[in-house]
DRENFIVEX-855581 format. One record per residue (C-alpha): residue in three letters; x, z, y. Coordinates in steps of 0.02 Angstrom, whole numbers, padded with zeros to 5 digits, always signed. Each point is the difference from the previous one (the first is absolute). Layout:
! residues N
ALAXZY;...
! end
This chain:
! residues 340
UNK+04803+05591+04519;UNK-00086+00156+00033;UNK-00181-00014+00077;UNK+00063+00089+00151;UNK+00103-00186-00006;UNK-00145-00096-00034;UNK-00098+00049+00138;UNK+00148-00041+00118;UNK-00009-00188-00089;UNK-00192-00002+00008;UNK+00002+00061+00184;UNK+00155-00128+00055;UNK-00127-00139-00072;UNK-00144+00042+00110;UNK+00113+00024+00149;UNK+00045-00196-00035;UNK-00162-00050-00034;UNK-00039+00051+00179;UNK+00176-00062+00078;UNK-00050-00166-00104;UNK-00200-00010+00108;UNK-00042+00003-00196;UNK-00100+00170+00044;UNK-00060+00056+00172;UNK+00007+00184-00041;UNK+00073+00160+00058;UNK+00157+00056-00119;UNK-00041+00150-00095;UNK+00108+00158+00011;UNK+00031-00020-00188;UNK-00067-00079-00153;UNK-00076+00127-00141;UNK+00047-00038-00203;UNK-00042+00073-00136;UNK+00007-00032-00194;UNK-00099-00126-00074;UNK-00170+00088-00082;UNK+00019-00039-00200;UNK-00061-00153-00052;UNK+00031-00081+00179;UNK+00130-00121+00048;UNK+00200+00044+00023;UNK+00060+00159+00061;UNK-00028+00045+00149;UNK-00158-00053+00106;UNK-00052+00006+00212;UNK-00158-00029+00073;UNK+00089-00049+00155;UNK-00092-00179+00014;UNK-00173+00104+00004;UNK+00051+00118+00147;UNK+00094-00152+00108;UNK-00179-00133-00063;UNK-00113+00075+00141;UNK+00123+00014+00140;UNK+00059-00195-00040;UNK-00180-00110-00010;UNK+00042-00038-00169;UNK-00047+00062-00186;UNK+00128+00090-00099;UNK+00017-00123-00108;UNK+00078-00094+00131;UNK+00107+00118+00068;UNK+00056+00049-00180;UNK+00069-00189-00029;UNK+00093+00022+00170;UNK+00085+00153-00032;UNK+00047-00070-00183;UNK+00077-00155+00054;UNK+00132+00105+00105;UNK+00030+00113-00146;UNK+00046-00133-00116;UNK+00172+00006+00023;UNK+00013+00180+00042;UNK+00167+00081-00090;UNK-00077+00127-00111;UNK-00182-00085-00055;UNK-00012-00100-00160;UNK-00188-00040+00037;UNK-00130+00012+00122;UNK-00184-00004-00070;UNK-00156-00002+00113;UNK-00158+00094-00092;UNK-00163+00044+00044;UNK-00056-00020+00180;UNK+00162-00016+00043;UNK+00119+00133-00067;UNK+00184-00032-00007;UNK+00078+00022-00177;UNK+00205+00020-00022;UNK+00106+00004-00154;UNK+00189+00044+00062;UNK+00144-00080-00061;UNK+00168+00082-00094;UNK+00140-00019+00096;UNK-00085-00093+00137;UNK+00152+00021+00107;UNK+00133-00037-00089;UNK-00090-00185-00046;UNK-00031-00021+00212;UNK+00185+00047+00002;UNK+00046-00152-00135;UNK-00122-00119+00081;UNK+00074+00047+00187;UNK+00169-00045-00070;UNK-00042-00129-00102;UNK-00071-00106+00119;UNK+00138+00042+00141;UNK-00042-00063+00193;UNK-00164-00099-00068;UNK-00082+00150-00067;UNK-00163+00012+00085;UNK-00016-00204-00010;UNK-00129-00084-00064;UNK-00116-00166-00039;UNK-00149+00094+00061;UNK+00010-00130+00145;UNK+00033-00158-00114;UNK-00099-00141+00043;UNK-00016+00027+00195;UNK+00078-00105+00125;UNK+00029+00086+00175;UNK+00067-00100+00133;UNK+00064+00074+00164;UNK+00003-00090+00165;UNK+00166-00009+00090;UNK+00009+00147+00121;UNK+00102+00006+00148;UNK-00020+00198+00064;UNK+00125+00093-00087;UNK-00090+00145-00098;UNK-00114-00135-00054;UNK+00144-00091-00087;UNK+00075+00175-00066;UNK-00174+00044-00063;UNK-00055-00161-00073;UNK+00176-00031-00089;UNK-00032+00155-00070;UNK-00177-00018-00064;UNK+00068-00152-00090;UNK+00128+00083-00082;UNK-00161+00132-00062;UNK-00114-00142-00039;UNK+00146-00103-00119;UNK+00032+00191-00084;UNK-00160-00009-00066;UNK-00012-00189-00066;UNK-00084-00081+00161;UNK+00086-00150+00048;UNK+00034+00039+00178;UNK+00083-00098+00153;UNK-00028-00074+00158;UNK-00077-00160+00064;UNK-00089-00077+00132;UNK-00196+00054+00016;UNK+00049+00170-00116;UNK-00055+00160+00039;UNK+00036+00087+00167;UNK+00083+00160+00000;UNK-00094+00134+00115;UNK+00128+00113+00047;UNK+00014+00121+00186;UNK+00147-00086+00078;UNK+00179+00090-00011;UNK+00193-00053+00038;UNK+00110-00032-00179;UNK+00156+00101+00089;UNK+00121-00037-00097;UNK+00147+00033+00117;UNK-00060+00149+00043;UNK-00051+00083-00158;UNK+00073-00105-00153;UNK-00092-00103-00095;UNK-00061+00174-00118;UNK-00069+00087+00140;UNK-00080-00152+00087;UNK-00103-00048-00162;UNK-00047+00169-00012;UNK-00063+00037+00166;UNK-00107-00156-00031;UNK-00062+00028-00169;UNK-00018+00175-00014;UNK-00157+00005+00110;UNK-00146-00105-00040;UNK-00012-00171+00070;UNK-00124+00020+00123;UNK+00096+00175+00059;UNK+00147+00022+00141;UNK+00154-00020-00106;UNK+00123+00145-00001;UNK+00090+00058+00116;UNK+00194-00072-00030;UNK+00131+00126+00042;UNK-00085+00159-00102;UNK+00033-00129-00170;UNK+00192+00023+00053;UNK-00019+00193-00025;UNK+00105+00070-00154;UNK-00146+00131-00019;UNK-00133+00052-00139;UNK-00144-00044+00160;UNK+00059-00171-00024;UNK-00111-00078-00131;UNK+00115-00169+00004;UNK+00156+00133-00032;UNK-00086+00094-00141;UNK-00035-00139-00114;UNK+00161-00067+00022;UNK+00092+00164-00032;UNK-00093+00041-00149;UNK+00036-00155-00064;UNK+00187+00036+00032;UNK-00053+00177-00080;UNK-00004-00078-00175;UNK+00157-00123+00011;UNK+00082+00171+00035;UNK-00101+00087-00156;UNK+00055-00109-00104;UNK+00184+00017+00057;UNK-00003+00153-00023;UNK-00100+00004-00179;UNK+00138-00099-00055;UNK+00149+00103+00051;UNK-00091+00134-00099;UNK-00053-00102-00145;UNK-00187-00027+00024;UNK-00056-00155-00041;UNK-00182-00053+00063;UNK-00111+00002-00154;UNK-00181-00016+00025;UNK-00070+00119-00158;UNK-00129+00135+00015;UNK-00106+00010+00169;UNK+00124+00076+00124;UNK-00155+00124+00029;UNK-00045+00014-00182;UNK-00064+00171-00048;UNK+00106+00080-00139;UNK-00095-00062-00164;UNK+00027-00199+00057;UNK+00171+00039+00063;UNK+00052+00066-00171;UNK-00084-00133-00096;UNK+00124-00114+00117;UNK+00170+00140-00056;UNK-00008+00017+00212;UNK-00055+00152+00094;UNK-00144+00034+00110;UNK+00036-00044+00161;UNK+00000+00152+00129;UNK-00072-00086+00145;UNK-00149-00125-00075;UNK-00097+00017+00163;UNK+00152-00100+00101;UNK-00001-00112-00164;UNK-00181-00046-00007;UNK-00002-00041+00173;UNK+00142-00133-00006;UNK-00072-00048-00157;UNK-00174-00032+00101;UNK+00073-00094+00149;UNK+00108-00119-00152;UNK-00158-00029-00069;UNK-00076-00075+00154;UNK+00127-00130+00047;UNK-00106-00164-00072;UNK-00146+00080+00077;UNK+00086+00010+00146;UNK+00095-00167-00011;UNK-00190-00075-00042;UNK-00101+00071+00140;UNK+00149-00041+00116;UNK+00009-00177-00042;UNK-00202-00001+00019;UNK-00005+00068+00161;UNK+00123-00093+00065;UNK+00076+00192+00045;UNK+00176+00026-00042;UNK-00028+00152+00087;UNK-00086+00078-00149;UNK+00192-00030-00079;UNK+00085+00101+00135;UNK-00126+00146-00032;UNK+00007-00017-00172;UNK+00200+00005+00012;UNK-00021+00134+00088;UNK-00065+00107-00107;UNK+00092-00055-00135;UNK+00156+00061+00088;UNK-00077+00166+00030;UNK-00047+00028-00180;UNK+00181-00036-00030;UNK+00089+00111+00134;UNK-00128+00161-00079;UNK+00049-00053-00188;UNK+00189-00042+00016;UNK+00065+00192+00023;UNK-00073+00011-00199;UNK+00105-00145-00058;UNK+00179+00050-00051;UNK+00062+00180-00082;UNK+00042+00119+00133;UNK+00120+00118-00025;UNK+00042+00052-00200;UNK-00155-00082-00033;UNK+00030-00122-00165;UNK-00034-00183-00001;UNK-00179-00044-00102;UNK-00113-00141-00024;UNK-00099+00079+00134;UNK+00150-00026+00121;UNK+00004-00203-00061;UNK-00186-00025+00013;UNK-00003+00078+00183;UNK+00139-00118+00025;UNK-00087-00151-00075;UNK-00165+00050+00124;UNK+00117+00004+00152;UNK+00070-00169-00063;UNK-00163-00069-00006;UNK-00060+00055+00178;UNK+00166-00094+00090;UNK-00055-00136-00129;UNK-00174+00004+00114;UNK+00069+00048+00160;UNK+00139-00162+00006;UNK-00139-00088-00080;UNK-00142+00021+00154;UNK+00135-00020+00142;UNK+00074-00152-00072;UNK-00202-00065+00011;UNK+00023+00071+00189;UNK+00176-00106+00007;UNK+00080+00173+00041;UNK+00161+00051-00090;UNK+00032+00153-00092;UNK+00158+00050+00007;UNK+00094+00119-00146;UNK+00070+00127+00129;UNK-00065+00043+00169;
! end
């Protein structure tokens, strides 16, 4: 991770903070960090939490411990430290991606669950308007993700949603969910027919394709005989890749950001089942998909170019995102199908 990298993941964890109501500030432009002063914590430092403290109402202390608790899992950081007034202290991991690769993979469609929720009991009440079903069945499905024991029952909770027709007949079950989940509750759901477009201005059609993009990948990997390996960073500058007998990769910008958007899911899984807003999944999908479609070009030789390590870590990365990207729409009960 390079601290151009690091400001990215800093800045990405403010811009939650906000999305979260956890800070009521306006997102910087960027987030400066430098190397740690000898003698101080880590190795790299930001003052970021004493520029945002003023604009918030709160001291920087505070908004230090915010920002840190959505860095925790950040691919890349080893440790967070607060010091001082408020000064955020990082020490970087080795081959940061290549262990959010493994841990993607490991875990399979339940990456990004979690017992954060264990102990809470949410009851629903039975809901008769249709995007209040779709909605609430799907904020269950969020809630149990994340250890909540979560249902329906007489009395429960009341889903709040803006009223909106389930058109199944008219759209397919895919499309329908989407048009009702992709906006927030209390917005107009989508329009219908646009989710039936086979175009990149279709979010619904580019998750699902890039999805598709990596069953075809890894097709094709195969019929040239690269195997997805998760070992170096895909973005690794030379000296790690070496250490790892892989390559540097020659596009770690593309890398880093799918890397970034990986590293999110459970945040986004959390927040989603907390806010009762799968829409916060959609988005999140999203973007997943478009750091995806910008990385995949980098993934397989082209032309006399030799299979490497580089070539089966790339792979591995692309693995991981369909991993995420069949993982969130199954939450959304959407399919994701291998070709489109």
């Amino acid at each position: 991770m390079t601290p151009a990298d690091l400001s990215l993941t800093v800045l990405r964890a403010v811009r939650r903070a906000v999305d979260d109501g956890a800070l009521r500030v306006e997102v910087p432009p960027r987030v400066k960090v430098e190397r740690a002063r000898p003698g101080g914590a880590g190795e790299y430092a930001s003052n970021v939490a004493l520029t945002l403290a003023r604009s918030a109402g709160r001291s920087a202390l505070d908004v230090a411990g915010i920002i840190e608790q959505r860095l925790r899992d950040a691919p890349g950081i080893r440790r967070v430290e607060i010091t001082g007034p408020g000064f955020l202290n990082f020490t970087l991991q080795r081959d940061a991606g290549g262990e959010l690769v493994r841990t993607v993979l490991a875990a399979g469609s339940a990456y990004g669950h979690g017992t954060a929720l264990a102990g809470t009991t949410v009851r629903f009440a039975e809901a008769a308007e249709p995007r209040a079903v779709v909605v609430a069945e799907t904020v269950v499905r969020l809630l149990r993700s994340q250890g909540a024991d979560a249902g329906f029952g007489g009395g429960g909770e009341r889903m709040y949603v803006r009223p909106g027709a389930y058109d199944v007949e008219g759209l397919g079950a895919d499309a329908a969910r989407w048009a009702l989940l992709r906006a927030a509750p209390h917005d107009r759901p989508l329009d219908g027919p646009p989710l039936l477009v086979q175009h990149e201005r279709n979010p619904l059609f580019r998750v699902r394709y890039a999805y598709s993009r990596v069953r075809r990948l890894l097709v094709n990997g195969e019929q040239l005989g690269v195997t997805p390996a998760p070992h170096a960073a895909p973005g690794a500058p030379a000296h790690e890749a070496a250490a790892h007998n892989a390559p540097a990769h020659d596009a770690p910008i593309e890398a880093t950001a799918l890397l970034g958007v990986l590293g999110d899911h459970p945040v986004v899984l959390l927040a989603a089942a907390r806010h009762r807003a799968p829409d916060r999944v959609a988005r999140h999908l999203e973007a997943t998909a478009d750091a995806l479609l910008a990385f995949q070009h980098t993934v397989l030789p082209l032309g006399d170019e030799k299979p490497s390590a580089a070539h089966r870590s790339r792979l591995a990365l692309a693995e991981a995102a369909g991993t995420v990207l069949a993982g969130g729409l199954s939450v959304l009960g959407i399919s994701a199908p291998d070709r489109i």
